[in-house]
N, CA, C and O atoms as a GROMACS GRO file, in nm:
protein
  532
    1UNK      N    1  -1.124   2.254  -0.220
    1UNK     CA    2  -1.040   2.208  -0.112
    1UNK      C    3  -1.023   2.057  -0.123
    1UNK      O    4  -1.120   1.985  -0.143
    2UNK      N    5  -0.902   2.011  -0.109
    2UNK     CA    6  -0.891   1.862  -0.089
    2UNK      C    7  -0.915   1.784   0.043
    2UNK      O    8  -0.878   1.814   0.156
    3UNK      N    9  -0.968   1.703   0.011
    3UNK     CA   10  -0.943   1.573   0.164
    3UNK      C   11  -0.838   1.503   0.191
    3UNK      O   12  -0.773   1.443   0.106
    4UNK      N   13  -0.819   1.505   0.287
    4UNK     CA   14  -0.687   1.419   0.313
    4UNK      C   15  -0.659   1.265   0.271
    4UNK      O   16  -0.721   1.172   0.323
    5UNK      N   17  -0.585   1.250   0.197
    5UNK     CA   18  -0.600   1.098   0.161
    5UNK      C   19  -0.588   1.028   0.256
    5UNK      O   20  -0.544   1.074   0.362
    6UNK      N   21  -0.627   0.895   0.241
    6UNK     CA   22  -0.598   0.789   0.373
    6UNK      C   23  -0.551   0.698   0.308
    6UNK      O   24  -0.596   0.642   0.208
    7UNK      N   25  -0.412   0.674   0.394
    7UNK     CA   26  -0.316   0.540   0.329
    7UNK      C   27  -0.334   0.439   0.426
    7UNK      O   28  -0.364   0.497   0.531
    8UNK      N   29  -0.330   0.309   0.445
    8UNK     CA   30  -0.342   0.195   0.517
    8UNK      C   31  -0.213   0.156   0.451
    8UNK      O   32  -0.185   0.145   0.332
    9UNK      N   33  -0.100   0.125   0.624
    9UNK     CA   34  -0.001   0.067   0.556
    9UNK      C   35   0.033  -0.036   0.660
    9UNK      O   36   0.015  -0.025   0.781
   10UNK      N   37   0.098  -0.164   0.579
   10UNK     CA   38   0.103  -0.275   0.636
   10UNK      C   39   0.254  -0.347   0.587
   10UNK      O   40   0.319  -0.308   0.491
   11UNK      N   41   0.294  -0.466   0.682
   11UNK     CA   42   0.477  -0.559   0.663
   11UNK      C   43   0.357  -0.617   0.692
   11UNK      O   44   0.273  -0.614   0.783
   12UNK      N   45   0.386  -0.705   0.522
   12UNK     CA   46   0.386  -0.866   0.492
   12UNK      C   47   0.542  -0.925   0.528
   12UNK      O   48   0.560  -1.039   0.572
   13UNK      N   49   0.574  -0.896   0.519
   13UNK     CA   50   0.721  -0.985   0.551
   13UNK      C   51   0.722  -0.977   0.715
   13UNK      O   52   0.640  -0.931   0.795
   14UNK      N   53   0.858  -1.046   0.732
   14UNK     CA   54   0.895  -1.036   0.856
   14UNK      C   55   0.931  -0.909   0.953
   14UNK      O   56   0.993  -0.812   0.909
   15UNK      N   57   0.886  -0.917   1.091
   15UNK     CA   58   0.914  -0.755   1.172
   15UNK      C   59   1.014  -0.703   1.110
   15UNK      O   60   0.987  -0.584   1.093
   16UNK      N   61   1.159  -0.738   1.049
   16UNK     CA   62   1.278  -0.654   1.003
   16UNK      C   63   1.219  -0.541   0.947
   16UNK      O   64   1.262  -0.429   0.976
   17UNK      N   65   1.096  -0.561   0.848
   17UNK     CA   66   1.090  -0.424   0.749
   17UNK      C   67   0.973  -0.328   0.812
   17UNK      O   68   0.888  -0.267   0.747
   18UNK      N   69   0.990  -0.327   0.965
   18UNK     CA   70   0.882  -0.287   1.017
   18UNK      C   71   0.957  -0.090   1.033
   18UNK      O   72   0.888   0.010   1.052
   19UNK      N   73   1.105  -0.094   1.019
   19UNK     CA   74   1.143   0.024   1.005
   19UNK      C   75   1.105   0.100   0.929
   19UNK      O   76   1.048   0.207   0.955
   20UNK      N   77   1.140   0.036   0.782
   20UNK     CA   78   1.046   0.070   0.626
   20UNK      C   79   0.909   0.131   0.675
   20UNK      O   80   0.896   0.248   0.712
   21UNK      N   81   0.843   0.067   0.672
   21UNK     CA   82   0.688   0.105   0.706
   21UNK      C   83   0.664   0.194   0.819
   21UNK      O   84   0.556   0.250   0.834
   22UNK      N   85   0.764   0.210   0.899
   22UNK     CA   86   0.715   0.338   0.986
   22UNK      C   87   0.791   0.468   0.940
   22UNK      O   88   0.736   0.577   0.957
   23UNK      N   89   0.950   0.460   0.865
   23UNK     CA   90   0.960   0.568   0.839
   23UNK      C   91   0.887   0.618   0.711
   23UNK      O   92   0.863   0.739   0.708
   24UNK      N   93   0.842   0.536   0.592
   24UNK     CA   94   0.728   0.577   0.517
   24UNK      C   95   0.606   0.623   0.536
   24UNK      O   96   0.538   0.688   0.458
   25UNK      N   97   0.573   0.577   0.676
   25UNK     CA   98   0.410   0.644   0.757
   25UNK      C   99   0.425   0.791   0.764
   25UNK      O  100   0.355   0.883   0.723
   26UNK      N  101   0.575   0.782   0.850
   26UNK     CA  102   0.615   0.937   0.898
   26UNK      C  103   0.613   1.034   0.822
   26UNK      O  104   0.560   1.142   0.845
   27UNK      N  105   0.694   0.988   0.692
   27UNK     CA  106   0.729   1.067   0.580
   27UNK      C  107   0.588   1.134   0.532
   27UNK      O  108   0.567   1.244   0.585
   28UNK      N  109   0.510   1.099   0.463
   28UNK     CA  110   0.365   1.091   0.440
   28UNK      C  111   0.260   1.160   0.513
   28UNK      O  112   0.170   1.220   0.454
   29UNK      N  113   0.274   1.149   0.687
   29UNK     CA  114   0.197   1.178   0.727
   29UNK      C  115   0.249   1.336   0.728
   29UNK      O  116   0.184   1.424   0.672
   30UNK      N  117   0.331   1.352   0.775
   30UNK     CA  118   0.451   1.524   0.731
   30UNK      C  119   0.381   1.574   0.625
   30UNK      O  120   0.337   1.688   0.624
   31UNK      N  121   0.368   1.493   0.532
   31UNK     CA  122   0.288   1.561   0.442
   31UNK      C  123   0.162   1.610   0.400
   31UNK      O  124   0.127   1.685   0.308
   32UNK      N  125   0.099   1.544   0.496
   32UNK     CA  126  -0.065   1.606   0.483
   32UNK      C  127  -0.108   1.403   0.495
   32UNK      O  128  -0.212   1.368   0.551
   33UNK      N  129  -0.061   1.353   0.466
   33UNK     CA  130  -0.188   1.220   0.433
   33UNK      C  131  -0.190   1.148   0.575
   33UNK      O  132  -0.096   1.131   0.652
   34UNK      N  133  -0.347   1.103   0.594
   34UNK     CA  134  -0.411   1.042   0.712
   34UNK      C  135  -0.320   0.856   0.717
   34UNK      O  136  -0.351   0.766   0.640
   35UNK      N  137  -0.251   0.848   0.787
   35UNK     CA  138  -0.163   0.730   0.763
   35UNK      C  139  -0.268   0.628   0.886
   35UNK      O  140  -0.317   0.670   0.991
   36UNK      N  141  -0.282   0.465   0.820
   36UNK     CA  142  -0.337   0.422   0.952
   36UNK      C  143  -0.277   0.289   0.934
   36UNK      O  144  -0.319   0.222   0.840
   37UNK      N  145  -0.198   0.247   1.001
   37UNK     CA  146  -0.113   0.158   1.058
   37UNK      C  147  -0.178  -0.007   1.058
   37UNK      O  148  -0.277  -0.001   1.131
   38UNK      N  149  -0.165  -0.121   1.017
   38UNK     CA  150  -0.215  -0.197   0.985
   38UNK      C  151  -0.143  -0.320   1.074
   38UNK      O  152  -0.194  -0.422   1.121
   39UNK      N  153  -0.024  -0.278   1.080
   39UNK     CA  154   0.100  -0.382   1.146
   39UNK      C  155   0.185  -0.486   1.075
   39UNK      O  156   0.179  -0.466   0.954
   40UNK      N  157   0.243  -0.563   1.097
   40UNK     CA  158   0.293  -0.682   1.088
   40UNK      C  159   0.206  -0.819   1.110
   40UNK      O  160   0.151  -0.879   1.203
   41UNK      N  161   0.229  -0.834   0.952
   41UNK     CA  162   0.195  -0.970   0.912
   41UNK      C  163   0.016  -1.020   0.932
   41UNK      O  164  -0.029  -1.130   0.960
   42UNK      N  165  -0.057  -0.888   0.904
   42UNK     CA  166  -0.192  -0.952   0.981
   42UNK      C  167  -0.281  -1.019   0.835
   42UNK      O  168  -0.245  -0.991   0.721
   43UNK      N  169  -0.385  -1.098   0.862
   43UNK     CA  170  -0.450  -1.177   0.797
   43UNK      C  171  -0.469  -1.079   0.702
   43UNK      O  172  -0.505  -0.963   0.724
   44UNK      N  173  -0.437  -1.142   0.570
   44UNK     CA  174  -0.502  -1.073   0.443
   44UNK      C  175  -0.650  -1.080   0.454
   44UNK      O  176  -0.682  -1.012   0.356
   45UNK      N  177  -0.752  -1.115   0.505
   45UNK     CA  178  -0.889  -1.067   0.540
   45UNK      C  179  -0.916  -0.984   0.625
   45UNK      O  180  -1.029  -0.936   0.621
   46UNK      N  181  -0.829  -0.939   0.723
   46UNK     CA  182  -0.813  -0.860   0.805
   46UNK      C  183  -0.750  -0.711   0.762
   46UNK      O  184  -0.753  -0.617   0.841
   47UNK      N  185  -0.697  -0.701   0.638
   47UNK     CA  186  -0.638  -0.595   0.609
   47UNK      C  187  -0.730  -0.547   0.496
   47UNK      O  188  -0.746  -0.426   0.476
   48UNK      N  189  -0.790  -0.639   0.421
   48UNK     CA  190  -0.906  -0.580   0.335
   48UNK      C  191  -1.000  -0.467   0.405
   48UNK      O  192  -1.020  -0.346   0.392
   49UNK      N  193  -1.058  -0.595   0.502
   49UNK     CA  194  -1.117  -0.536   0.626
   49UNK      C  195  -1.077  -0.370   0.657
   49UNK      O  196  -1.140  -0.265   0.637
   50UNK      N  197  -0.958  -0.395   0.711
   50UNK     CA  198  -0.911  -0.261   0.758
   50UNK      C  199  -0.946  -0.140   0.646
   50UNK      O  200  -1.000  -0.032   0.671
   51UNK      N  201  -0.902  -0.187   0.523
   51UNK     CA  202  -0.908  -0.053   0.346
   51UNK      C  203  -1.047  -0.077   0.387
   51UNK      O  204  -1.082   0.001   0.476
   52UNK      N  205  -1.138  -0.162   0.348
   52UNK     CA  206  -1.282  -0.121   0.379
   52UNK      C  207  -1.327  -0.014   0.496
   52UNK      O  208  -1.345   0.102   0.461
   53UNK      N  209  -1.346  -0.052   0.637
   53UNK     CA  210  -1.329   0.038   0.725
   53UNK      C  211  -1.308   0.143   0.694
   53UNK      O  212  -1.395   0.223   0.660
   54UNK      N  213  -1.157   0.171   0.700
   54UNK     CA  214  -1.108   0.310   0.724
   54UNK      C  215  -1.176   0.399   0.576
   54UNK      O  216  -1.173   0.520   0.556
   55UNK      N  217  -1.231   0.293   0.490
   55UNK     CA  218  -1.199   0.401   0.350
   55UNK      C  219  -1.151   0.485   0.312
   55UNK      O  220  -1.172   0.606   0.302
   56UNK      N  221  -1.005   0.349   0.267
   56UNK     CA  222  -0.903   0.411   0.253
   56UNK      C  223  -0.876   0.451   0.097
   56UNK      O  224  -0.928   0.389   0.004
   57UNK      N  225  -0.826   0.514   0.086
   57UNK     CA  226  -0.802   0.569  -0.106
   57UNK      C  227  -0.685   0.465  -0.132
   57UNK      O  228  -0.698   0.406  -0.239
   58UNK      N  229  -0.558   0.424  -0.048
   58UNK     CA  230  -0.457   0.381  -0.104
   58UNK      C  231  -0.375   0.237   0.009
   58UNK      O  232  -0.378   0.253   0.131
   59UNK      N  233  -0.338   0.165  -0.025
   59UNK     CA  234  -0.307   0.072   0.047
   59UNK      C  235  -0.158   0.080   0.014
   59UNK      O  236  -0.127   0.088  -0.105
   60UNK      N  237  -0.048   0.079   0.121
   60UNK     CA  238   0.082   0.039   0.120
   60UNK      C  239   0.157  -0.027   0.159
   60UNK      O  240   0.218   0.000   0.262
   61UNK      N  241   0.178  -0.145   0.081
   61UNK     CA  242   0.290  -0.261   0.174
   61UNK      C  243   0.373  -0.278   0.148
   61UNK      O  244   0.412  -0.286   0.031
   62UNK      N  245   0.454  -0.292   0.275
   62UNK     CA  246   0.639  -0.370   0.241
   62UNK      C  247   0.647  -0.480   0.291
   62UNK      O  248   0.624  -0.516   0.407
   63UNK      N  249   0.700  -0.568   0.151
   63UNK     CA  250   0.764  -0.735   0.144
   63UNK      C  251   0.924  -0.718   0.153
   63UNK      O  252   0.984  -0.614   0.122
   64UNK      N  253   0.989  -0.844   0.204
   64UNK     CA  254   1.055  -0.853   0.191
   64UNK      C  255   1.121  -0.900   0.023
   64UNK      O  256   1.210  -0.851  -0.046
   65UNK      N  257   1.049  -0.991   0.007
   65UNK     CA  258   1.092  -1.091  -0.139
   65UNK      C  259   0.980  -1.118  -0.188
   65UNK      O  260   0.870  -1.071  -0.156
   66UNK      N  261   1.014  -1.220  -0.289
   66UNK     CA  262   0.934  -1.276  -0.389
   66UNK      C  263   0.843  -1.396  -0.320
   66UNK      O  264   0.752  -1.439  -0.390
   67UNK      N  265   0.857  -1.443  -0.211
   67UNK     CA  266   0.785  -1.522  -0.143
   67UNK      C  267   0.663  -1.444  -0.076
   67UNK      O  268   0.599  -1.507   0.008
   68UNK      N  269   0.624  -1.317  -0.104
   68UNK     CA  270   0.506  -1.275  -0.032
   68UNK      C  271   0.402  -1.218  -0.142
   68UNK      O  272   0.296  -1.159  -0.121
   69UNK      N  273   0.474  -1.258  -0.287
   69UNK     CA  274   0.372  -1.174  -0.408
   69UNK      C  275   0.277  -1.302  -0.393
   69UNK      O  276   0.167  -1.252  -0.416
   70UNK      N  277   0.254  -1.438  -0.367
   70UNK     CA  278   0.124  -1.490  -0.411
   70UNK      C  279   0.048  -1.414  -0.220
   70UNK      O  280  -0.039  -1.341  -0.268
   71UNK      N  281   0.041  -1.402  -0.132
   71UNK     CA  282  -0.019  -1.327  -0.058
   71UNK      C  283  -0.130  -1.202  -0.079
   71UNK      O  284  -0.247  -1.179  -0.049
   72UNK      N  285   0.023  -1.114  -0.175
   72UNK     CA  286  -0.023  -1.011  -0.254
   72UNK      C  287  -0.157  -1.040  -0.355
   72UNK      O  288  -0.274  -1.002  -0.348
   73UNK      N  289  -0.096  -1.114  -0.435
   73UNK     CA  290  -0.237  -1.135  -0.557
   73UNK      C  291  -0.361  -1.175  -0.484
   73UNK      O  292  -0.476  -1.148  -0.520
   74UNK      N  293  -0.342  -1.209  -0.430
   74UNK     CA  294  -0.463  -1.256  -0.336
   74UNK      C  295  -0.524  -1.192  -0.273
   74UNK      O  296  -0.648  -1.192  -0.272
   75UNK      N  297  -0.444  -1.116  -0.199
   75UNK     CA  298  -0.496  -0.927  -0.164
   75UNK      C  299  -0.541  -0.864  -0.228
   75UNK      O  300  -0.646  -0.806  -0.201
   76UNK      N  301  -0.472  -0.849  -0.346
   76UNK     CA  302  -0.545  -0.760  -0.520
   76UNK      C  303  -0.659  -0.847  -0.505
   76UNK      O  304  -0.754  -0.780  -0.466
   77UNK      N  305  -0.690  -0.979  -0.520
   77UNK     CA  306  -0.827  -0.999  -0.550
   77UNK      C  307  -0.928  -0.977  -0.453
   77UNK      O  308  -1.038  -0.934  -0.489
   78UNK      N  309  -0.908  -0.996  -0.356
   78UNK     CA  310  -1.038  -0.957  -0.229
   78UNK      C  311  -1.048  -0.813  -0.202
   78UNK      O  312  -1.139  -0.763  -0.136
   79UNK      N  313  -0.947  -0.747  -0.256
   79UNK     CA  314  -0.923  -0.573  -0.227
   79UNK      C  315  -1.043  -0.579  -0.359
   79UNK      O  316  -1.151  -0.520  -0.366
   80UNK      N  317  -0.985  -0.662  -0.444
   80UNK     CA  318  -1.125  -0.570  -0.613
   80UNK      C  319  -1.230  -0.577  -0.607
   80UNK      O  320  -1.308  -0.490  -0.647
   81UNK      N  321  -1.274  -0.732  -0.530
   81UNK     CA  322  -1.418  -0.808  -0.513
   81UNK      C  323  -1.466  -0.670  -0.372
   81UNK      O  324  -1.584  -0.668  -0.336
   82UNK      N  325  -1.416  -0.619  -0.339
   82UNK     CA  326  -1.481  -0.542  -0.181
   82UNK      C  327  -1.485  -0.415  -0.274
   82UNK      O  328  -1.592  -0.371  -0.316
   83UNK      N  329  -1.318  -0.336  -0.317
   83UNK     CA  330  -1.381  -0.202  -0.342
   83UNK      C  331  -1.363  -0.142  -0.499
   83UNK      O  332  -1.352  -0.025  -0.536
   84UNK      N  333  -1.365  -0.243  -0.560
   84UNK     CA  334  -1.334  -0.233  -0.747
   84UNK      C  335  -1.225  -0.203  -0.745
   84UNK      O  336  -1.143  -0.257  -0.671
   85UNK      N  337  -1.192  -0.092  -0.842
   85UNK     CA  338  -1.017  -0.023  -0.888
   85UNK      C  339  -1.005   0.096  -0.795
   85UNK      O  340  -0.900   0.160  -0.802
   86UNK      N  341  -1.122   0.144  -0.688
   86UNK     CA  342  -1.085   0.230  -0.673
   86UNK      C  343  -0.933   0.277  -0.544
   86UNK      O  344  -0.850   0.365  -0.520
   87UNK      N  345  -0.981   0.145  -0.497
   87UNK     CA  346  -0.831   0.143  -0.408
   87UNK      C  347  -0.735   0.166  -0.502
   87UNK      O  348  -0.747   0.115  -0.614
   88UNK      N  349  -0.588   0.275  -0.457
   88UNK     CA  350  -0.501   0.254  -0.497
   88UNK      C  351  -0.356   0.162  -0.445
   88UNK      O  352  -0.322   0.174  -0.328
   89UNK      N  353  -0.267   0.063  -0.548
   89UNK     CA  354  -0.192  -0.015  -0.435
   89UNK      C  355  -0.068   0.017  -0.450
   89UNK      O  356  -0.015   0.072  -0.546
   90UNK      N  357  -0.020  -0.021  -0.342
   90UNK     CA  358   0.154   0.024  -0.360
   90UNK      C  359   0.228  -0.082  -0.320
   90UNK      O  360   0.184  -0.146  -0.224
   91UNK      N  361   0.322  -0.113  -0.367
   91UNK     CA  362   0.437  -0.231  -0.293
   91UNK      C  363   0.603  -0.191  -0.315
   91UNK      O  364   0.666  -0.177  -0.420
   92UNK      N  365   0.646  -0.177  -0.172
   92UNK     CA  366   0.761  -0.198  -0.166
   92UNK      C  367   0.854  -0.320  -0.138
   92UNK      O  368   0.834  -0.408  -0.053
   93UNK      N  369   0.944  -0.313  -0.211
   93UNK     CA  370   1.051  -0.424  -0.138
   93UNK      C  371   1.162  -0.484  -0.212
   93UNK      O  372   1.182  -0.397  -0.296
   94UNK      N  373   1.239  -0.568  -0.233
   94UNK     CA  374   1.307  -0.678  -0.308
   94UNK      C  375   1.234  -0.790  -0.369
   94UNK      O  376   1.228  -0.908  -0.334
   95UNK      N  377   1.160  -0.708  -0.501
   95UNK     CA  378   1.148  -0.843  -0.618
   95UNK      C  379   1.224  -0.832  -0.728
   95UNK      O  380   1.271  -0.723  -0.761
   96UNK      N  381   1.241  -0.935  -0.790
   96UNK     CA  382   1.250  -1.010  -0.918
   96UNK      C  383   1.162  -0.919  -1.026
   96UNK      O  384   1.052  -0.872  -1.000
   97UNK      N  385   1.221  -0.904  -1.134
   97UNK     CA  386   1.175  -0.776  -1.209
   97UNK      C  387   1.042  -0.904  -1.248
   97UNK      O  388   0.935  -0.849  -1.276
   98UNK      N  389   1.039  -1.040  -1.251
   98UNK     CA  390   0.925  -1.101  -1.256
   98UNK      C  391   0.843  -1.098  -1.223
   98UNK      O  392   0.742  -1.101  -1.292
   99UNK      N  393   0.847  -1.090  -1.072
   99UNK     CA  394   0.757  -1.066  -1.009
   99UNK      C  395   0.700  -0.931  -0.992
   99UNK      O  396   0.584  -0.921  -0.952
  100UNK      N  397   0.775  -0.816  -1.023
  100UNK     CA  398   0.741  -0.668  -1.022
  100UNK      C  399   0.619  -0.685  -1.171
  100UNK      O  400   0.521  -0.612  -1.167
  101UNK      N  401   0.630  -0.753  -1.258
  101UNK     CA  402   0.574  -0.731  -1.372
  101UNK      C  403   0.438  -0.767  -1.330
  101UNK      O  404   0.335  -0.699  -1.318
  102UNK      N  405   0.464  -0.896  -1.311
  102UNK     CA  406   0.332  -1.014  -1.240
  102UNK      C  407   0.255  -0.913  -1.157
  102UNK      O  408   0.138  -0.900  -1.195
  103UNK      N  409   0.286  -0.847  -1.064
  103UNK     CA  410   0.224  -0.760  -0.966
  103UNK      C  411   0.173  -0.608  -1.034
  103UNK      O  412   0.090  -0.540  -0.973
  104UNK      N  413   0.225  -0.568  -1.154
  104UNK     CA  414   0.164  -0.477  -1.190
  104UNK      C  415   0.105  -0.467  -1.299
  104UNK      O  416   0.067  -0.362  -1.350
  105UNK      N  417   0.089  -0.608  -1.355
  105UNK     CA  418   0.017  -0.680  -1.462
  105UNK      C  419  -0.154  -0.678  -1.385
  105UNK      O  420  -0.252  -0.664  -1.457
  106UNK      N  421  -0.166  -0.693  -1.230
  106UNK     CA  422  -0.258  -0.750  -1.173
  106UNK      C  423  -0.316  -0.620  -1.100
  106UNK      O  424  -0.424  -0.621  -1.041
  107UNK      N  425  -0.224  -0.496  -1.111
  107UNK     CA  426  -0.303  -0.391  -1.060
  107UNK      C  427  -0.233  -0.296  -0.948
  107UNK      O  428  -0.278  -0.194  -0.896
  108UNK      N  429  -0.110  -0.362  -0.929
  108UNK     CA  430  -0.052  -0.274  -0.866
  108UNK      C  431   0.006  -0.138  -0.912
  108UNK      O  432   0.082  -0.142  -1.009
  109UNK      N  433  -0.021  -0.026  -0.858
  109UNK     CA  434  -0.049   0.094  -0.877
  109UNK      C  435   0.095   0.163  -0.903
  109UNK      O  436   0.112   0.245  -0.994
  110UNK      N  437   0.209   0.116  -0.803
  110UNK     CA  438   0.353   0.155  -0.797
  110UNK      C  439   0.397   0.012  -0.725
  110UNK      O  440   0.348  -0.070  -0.649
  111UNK      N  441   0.525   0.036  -0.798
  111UNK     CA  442   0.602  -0.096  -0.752
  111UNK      C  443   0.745  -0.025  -0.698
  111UNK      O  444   0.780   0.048  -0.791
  112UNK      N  445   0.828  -0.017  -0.606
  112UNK     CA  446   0.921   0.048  -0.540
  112UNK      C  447   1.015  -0.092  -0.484
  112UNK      O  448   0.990  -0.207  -0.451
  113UNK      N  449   1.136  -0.004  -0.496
  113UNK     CA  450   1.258  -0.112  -0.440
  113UNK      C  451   1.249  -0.079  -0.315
  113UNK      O  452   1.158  -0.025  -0.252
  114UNK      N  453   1.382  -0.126  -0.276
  114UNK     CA  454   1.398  -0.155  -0.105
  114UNK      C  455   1.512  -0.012  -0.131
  114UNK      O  456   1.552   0.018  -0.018
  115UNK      N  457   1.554   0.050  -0.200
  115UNK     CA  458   1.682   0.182  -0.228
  115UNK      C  459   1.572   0.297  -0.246
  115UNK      O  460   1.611   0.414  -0.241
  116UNK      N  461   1.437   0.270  -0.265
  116UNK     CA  462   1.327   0.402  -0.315
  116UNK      C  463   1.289   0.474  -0.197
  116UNK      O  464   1.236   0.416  -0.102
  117UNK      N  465   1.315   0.608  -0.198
  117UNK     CA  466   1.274   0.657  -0.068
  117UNK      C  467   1.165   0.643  -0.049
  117UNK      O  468   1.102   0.614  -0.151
  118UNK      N  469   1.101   0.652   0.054
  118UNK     CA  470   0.951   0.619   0.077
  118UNK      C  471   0.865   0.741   0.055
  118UNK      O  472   0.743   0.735   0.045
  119UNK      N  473   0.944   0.863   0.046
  119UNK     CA  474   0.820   0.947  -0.020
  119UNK      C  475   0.790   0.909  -0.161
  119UNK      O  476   0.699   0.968  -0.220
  120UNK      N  477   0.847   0.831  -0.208
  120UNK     CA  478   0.830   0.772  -0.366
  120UNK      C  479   0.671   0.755  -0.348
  120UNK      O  480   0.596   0.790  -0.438
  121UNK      N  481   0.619   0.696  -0.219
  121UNK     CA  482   0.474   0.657  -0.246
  121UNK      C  483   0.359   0.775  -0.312
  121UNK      O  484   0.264   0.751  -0.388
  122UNK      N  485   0.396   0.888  -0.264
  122UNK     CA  486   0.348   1.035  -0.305
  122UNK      C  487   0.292   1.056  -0.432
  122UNK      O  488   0.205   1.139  -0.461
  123UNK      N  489   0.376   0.932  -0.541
  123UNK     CA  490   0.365   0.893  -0.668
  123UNK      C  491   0.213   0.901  -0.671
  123UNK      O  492   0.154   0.973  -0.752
  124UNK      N  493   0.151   0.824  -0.581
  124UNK     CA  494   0.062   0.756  -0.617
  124UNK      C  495  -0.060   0.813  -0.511
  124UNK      O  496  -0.178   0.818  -0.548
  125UNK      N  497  -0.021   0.852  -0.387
  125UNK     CA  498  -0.125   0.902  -0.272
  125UNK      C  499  -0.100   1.079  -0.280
  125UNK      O  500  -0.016   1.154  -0.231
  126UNK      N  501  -0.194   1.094  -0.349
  126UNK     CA  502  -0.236   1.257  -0.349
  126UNK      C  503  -0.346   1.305  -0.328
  126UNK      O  504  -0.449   1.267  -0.384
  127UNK      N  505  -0.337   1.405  -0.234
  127UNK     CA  506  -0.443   1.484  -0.211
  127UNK      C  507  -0.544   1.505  -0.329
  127UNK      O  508  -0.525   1.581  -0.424
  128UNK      N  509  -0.671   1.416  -0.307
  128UNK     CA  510  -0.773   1.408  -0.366
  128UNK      C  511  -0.866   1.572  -0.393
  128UNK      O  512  -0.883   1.656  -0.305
  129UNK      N  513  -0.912   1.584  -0.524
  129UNK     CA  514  -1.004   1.688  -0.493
  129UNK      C  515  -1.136   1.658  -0.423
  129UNK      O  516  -1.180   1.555  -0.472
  130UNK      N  517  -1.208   1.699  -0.340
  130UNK     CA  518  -1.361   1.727  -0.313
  130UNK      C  519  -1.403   1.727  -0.433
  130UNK      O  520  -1.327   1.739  -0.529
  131UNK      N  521  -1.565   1.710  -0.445
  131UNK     CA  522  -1.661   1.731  -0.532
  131UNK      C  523  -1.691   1.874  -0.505
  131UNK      O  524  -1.686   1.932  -0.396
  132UNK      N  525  -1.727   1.929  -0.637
  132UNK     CA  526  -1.760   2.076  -0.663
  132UNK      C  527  -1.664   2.186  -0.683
  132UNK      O  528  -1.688   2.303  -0.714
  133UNK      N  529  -1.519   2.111  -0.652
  133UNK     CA  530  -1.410   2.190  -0.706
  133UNK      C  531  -1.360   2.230  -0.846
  133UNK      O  532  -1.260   2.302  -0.857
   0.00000   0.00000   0.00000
């Protein structure tokens, strides 16, 4: 039997993409995965925090642009130093195929446009097996 994955999803950017992130919660949660809501714009120590806590399998955020990937890397690093590789990460939004590279050079798990439906995340958050299966 599987466990329900748990996604932590969070807008680094501004409230605008706060639609994004809730109809991607919705989508997801329809599907079986434990979605837990992180909000808008909260302290990148605070959202580690939160993946620690909840122990979460997968973290999902939407940026607006290329002005929120050094945020990001910075997230990748306090997300690795707390829970190794085993977090998985996701980012949506409008980058620069530069910055898409940069970000999945560093560990990001899926990289998604702002046109990708949000079950695209599914890619990456799947129902985990239990041990002994």
């Amino acid at each position: 039997m599987a466990h329900a994955v748990r996604l932590v999803v969070a807008v680094l950017g501004p409230q605008t993409e706060n639609r994004v992130v809730e109809r991607m919660a919705g989508v997801v949660r329809d599907l079986g995965v434990e979605v837990i809501c992180a909000g808008t714009g909260p302290p990148i120590m605070s959202l580690v925090a939160a993946v620690v806590q909840e122990d979460a399998d997968a973290l999902a955020l939407v940026i607006s642009d290329d002005g929120q990937c050094p945020s990001v890397l910075e997230l990748l690093r306090l997300l690795r130093l707390e829970c190794g590789e085993r977090v998985r990460v996701v980012v949506k939004g409008g980058l620069s195929p530069f910055s898409r590279a940069k970000l999945h050079d560093q560990g990001v798990s899926l990289i998604l446009g702002p046109d990708d439906p949000p079950e695209s995340v599914l890619q990456v958050v799947k129902p985990v097996p239990q041990r002994g299966e």
